[in-house]
C-alpha positions in Angstrom: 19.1 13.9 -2.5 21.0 11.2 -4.2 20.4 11.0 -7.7 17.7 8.3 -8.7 15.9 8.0 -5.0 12.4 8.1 -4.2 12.3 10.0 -1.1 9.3 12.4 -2.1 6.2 9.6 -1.2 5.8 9.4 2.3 3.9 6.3 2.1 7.2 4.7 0.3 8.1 1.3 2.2 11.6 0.1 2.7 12.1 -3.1 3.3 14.8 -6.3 3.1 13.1 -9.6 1.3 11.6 -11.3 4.3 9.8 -8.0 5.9 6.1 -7.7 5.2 4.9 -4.8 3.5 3.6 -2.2 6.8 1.4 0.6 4.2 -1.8 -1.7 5.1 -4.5 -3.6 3.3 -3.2 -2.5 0.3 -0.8 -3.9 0.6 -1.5 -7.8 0.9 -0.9 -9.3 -2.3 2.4 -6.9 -3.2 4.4 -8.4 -0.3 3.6 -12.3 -1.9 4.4 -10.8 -5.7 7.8 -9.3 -3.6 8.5 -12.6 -1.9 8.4 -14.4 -5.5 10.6 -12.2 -7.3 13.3 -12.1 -4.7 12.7 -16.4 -4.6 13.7 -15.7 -8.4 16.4 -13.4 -8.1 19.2 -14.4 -5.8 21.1 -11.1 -6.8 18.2 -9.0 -5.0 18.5 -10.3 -1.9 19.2 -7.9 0.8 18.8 -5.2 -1.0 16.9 -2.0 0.3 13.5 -2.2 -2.0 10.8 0.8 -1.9 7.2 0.5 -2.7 6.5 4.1 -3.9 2.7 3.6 -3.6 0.6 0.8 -6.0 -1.1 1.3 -9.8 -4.6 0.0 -10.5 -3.0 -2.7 -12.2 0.6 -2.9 -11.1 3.0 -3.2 -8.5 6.3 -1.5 -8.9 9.2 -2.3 -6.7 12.8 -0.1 -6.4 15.5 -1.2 -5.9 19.0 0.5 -5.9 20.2 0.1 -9.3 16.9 -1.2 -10.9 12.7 -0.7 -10.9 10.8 -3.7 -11.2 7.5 -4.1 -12.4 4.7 -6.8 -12.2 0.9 -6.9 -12.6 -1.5 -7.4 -9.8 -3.0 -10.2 -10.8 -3.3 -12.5 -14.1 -6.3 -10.2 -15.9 -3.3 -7.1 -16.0 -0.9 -9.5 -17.6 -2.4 -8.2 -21.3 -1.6 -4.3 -20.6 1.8 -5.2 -18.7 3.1 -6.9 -21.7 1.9 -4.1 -23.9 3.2 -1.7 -21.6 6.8 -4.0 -21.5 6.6 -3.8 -25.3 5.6 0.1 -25.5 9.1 0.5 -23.4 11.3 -0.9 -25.7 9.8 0.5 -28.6 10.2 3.8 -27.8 13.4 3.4 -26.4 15.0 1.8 -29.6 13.6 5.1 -31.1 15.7 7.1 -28.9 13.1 9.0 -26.5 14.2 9.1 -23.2 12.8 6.4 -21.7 14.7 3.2 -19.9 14.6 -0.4 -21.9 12.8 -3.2 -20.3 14.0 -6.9 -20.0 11.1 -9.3 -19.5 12.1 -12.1 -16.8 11.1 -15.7 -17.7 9.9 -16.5 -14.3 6.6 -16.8 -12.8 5.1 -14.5 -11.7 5.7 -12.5 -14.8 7.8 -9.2 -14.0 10.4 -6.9 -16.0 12.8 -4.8 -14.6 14.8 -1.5 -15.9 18.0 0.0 -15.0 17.0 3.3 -12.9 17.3 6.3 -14.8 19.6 9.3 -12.7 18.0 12.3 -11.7 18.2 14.7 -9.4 14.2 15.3 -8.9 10.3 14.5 -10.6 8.9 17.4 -12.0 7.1 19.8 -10.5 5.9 22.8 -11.5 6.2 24.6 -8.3 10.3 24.4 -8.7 10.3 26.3 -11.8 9.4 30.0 -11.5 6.5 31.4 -14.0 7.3 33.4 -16.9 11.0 32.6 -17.1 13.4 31.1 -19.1 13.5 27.6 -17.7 9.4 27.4 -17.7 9.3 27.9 -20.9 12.4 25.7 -21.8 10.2 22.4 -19.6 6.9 23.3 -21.7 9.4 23.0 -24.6 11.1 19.6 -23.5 7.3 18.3 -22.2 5.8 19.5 -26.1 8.7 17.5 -27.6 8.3 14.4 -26.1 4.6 14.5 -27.0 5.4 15.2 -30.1 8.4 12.8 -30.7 6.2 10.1 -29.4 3.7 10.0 -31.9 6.5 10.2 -34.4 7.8 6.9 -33.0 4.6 5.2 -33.0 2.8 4.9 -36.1 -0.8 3.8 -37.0 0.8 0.3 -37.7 3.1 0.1 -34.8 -0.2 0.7 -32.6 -1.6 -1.9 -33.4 1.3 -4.2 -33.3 1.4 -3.1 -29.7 -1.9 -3.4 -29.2 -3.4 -0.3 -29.2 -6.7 0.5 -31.4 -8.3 4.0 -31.7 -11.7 5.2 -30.7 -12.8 6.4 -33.5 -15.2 4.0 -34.0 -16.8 4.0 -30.8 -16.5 7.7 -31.4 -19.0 8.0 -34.0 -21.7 6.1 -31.7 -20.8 8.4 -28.5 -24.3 10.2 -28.5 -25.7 6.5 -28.1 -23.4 5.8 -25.6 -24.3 8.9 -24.1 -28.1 8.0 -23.6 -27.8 4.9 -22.3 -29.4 5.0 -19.0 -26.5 4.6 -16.7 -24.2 7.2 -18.8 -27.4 9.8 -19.0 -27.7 9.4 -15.4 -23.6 10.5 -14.9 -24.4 13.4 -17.7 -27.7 14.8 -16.8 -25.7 16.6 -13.7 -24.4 19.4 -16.5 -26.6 21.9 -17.2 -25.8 21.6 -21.1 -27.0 18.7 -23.7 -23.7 16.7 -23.5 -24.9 14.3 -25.5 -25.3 16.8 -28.9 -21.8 18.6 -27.8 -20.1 15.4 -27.3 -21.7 14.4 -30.9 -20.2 17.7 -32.5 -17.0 17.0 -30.7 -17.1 13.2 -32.6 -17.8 14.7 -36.1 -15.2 17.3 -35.7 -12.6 14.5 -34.7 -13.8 12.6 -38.2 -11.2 11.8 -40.4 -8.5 14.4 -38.2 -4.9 11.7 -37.3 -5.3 9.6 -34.1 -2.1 9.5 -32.4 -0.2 7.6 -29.4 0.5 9.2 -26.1 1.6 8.8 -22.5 -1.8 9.5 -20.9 -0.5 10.2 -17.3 2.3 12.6 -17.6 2.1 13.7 -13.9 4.6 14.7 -11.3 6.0 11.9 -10.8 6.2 10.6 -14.4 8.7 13.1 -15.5 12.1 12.9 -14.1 14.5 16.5 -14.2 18.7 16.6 -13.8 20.7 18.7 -12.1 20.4 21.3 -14.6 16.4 21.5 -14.5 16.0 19.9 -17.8 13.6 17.2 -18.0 15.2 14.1 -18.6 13.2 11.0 -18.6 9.8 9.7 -18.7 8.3 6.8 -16.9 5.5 4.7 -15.9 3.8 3.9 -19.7 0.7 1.6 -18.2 -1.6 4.4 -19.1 -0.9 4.9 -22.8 -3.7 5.5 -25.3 -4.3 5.7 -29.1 -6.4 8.3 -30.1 -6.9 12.5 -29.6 -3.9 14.0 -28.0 -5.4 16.5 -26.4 -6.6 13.5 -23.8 -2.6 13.7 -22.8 -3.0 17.5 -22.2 -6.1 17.0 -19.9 -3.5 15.3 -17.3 -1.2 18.0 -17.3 -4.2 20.5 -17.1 -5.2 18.3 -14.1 -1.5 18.4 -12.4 -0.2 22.1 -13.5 -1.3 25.6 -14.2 -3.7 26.4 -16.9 -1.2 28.7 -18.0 2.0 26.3 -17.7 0.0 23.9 -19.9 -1.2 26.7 -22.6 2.8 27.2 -22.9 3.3 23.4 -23.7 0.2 23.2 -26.0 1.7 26.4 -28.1 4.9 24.8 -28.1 3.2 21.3 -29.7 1.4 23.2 -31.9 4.5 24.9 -33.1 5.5 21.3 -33.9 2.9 20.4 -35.8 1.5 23.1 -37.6 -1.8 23.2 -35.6 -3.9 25.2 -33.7 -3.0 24.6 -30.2 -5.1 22.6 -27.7 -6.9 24.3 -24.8 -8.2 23.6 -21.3 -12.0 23.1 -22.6 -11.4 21.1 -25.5 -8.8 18.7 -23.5 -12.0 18.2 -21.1 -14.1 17.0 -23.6 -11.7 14.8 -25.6 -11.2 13.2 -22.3 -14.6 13.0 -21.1 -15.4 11.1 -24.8 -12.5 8.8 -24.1 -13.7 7.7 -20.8 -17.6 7.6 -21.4 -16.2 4.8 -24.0 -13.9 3.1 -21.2 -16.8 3.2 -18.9 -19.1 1.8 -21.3 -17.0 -0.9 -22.2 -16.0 -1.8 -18.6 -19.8 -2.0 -18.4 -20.1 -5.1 -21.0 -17.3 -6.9 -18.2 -18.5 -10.1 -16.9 -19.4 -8.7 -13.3 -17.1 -9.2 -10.6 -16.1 -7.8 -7.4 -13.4 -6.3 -9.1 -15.8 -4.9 -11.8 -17.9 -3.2 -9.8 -15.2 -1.1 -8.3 -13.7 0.2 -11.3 -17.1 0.9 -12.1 -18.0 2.8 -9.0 -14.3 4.7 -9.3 -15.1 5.1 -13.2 -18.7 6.7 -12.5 -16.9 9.1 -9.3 -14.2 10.5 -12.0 -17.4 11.3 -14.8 -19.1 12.8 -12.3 -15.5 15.3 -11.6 -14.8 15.7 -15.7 -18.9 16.7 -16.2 -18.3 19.5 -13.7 -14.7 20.5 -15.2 -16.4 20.8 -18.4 -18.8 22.9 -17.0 -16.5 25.4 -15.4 -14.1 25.5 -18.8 -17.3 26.6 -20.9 -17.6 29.4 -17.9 -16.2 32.9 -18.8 -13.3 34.6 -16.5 -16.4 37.3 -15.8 -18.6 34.1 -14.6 -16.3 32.3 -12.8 -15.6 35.8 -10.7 -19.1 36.2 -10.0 -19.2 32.5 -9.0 -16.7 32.8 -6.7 -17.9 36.1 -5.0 -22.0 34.9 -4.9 -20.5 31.6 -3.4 -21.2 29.1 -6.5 -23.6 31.1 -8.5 -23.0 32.5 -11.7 -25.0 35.2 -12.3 
């Protein structure tokens, strides 16, 4: 594989400017957004382009020496010029991540020079227990760690970012409003009082910014296995960083991740985050997103992302459920066929 090409997504499109998109419905408003930016860039034309699958509020376009970016329609334009600015920031602070130049054409898009790799990151190329594991938890801990240095409370806000804390404080009345009980009452524990512990322990403890979506495909490795770039900073967040380590519990072994969380808390001197407590910072975090998308003016559009908002609670109850389940319990579960006795 050449260095820098998307081959992994078998769903990627390759295309010259004039061909429609052919991954479906999905694709009906990328192939006008593509049609405009080529209309705008002379230089792109007939060029190969792939479509490496679609955001929930961006399209993303590849081309051979550059990505390109634009939102999906005018109410992402606010997170895709936070998300330009985030880039640069963090660029001009030396992480590895690529610069962005905004275009002043319409519709709005910025590109960035494609980073070289050799590969994305997954877990399954890297044996367990060996050096080079343990040298990627190390590289993945430092970024997380190095990103929060670069963006400080002020900068946050400058950005655009605010933390949850305050909505924190009022997550057990989130929590019992009817729609959010409903999503909750699944668990067989009072999440409402555990999430309400969970906010006063947070009280007063540094909220920090991270990339919240540190998957596969968000972490780029050379020829030498070392990770060596990060991508894709739509989903960024101010607030607990153990939210960040619930995606890579979600995407890698419990194990791999325990190994990155030992290595951040190295970093900063504390007590290193865990499967069960990365559940609940997250499932805090998105009860506030949902309840928030709630106060939306409704629209078609709202009611999906409510609908795929109230599908991923329902998931993170149950994950919270099985991380407060002992090894002995979960064994028993599994041999009695879902019952712990």
């Amino acid at each position: 594989m050449k260095s820098g090409e998307y081959n992994n997504n078998k769903n990627a499109v390759r295309h010259g400017p004039s061909q429609a998109f052919s991954n479906g419905s999905k694709a009906t408003g990328a192939n006008a957004v593509f049609e405009a930016i080529v209309a705008t860039r002379s230089d792109l034309s007939g060029q190969p382009c792939v479509m490496p699958g679609q955001g929930l509020s961006s399209f993303v376009f590849l081309f051979t020496d550059e990505v390109i970016k634009a939102p999906r329609d005018g109410q992402d334009e606010k997170a895709f010029l936070r998300e330009y600015r985030v880039l640069n920031h963090l660029h001009q602070a030396g992480l590895p991540v690529p610069a962005a130049l905004m275009s002043n054409d319409k519709p709005a898009f910025f590109s960035q020079e494609r980073m070289a790799y050799h590969r994305h990151f997954f877990a399954a190329n890297v044996a367990p227990n060996t050096p080079a594991e343990d040298t990627a938890a190390a590289d993945i801990a430092e970024f997380l760690f190095k990103t929060h240095q670069a963006v400080t409370p002020a900068d946050a806000r400058r950005l655009g970012y605010h933390d949850q804390s305050g909505a924190l404080g009022m997550i057990k009345e989130l929590a019992q409003q009817s729609s959010i009980a409903r999503i909750l009452a699944i668990s067989d524990h009072d999440l409402a009082d555990e999430l309400a512990d969970y906010a006063r322990s947070r009280k007063g403890q540094a909220q920090r910014f991270f990339h919240s979506d540190l998957n596969p495909s968000n972490m780029l490795v050379d020829e030498n296995s070392r990770i060596c770039g990060f991508i894709d900073f739509g989903r960024c967040h101010y607030g607990d960083i153990a939210v960040s380590f619930h995606t890579l519990y979600h995407h890698y072994t419990h194990a791999f991740v325990d190994k990155i969380a030992d290595h951040y808390g190295a970093l900063t001197g504390e007590k290193p985050i865990r499967h069960e407590s990365a559940v609940r910072a997250r499932l805090a975090s998105d009860i506030i997103g949902y309840a928030q998308l709630l106060n939306e003016p409704s629209s078609p559009e709202q009611s999906e992302k409510v609908k795929s908002y109230e599908g991923w609670l329902n998931h993170l109850v149950d994950e919270y459920d099985m991380a407060r389940i002992s090894p002995v319990q979960k064994m028993s579960m599994q041999h009695f066929g879902g019952a712990a006795f």
